[in-house]
N, C-alpha and C positions, 0 to 999 in steps of 0.2 A: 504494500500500500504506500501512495504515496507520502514522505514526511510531514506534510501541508495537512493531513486530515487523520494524522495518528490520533490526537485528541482534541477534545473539546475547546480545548484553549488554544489550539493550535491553529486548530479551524475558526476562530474567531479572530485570533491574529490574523490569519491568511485575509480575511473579509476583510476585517478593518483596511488594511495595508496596500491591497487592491484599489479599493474605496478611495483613499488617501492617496496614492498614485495617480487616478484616474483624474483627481481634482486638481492637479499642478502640471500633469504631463497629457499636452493634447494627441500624443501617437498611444498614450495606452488604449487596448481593448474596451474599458468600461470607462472611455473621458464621456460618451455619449450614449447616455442607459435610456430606458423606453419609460416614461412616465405615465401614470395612469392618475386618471381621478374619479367620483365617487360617479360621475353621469355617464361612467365606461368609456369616456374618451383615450386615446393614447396620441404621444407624441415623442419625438426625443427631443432633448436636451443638455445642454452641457452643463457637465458636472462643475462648478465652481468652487464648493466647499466641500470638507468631512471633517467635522469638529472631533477630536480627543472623546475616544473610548465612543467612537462610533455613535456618538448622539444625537446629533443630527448634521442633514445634507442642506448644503444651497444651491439654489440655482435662478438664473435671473429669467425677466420676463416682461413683456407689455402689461403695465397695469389695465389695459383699455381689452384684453385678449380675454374669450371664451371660458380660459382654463381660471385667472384672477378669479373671473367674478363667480364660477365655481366653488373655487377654494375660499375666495374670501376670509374672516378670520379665523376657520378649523372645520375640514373636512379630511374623511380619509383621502388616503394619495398613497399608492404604490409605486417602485421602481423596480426596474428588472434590467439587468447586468450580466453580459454573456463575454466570456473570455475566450473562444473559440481553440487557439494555440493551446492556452493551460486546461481547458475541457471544465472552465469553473462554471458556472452561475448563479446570480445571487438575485433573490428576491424580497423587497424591503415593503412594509409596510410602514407607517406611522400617522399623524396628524399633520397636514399641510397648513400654512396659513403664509396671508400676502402680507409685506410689506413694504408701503408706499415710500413712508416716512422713517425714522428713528437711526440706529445707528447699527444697524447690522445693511442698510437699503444704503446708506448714507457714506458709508465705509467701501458698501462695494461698488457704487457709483463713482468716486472717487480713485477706486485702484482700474478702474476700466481704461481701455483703450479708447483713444478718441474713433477709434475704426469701429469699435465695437458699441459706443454709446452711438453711434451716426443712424445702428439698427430703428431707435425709438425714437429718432423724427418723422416718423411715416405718418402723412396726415391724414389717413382713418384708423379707425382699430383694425387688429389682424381678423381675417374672413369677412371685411367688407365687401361686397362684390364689387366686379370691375368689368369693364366691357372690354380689356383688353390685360395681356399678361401686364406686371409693373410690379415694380420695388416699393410702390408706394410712397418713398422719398421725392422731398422737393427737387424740385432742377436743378437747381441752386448749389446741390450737395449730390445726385446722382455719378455713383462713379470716381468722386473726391472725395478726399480729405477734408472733415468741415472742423471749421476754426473753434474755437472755444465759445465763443462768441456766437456761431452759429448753434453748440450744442446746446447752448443754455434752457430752448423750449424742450427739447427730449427728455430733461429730468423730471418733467412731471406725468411724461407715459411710463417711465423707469420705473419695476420693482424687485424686489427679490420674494422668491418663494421658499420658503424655510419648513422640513419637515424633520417633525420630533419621533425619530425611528422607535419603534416599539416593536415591530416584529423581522427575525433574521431568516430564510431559508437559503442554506447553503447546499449547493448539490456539484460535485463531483463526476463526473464521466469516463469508465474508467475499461478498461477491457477486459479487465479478472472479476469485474462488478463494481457496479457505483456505488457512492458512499453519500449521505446526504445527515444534516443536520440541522435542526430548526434552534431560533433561542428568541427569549420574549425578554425585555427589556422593564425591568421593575425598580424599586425602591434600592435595591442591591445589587442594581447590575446587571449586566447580560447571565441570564440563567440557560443552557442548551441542552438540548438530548439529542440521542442518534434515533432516527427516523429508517425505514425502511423506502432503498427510492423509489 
């Protein structure tokens, strides 16, 4: 068996670590996991965060999109994370909730790229209809680089979505037989057991 899923602690390290890889390194396998919310929608998106001891994930978003006002201040939201090379994947439950304002929204607006805030200048919400393909960006900024100055209206489509993980299913793929492990997240911690996969 492989070392990565000898024990329970182990396999919890492995998740964490992937997790936390995936959120700094955009060529890892799980930088872009499938996000679910509570109306069965899915989507992917980039991992941006994996706070310490696995407790919750970030990820940014249009305040003005489908999934925000979904989620709004706590709905369920799941993630799913497939590492195709190492034969991992990981399947996260917790509580989602948007933030506009404060200082987890504030902080990561701030360490963006000006490429990457240019996204929330688009002047309708995302799934507006259109009579023709488009980026929905002004002209002004299609295609370019926009100045600081230009990004200033995009901070108020900007959010981040923050979910408070509460459930772990880890599964293994393995050719002697797969290995899988669940863990629910309590008062003391990630607790897990081996699961049949």
């Amino acid at each position: 068996m492989n070392e990565m899923g000898e024990t329970l602690d182990a396999v919890l390290a492995d998740a964490t670590a992937r997790l936390e890889r995936a959120a700094r390194d955009r060529r890892s396998a799980m930088h872009v996991p499938v996000v679910g919310t509570a109306d069965g929608d899915l989507r992917m998106m980039v991992l941006r965060a994996c706070e310490p001891g696995l407790s919750r994930l970030r990820f940014h978003t249009d305040a003005r999109s489908p999934k925000a006002l979904t989620i709004g201040s706590g709905s369920p939201v799941s993630v799913l994370a497939f590492d195709a090379e190492a034969k991992v994947q990981l399947r996260l439950r917790g509580t989602g909730r948007i933030e506009l304002r404060g200082p987890q929204a504030d902080a990561a607006w701030a360490a963006a790229t000006a490429f990457a805030r240019r996204c929330y200048l688009a002047e309708a919400a995302p799934g507006t209809p259109a009579d023709t393909a488009l980026s929905g960006l002004p002209e002004a900024v299609e295609g370019l680089m926009p100045s600081e100055e230009q990004l200033l209206p995009a901070r108020d489509n900007f959010a981040v979505l923050l979910i408070e993980l509460q459930h772990l299913d880890w599964l293994y793929l393995a050719h002697d037989g797969h290995r899988r492990a669940q863990f629910a997240r309590g008062a003391e911690g990630w607790q897990g057991t081996w699961v049949v996969p």
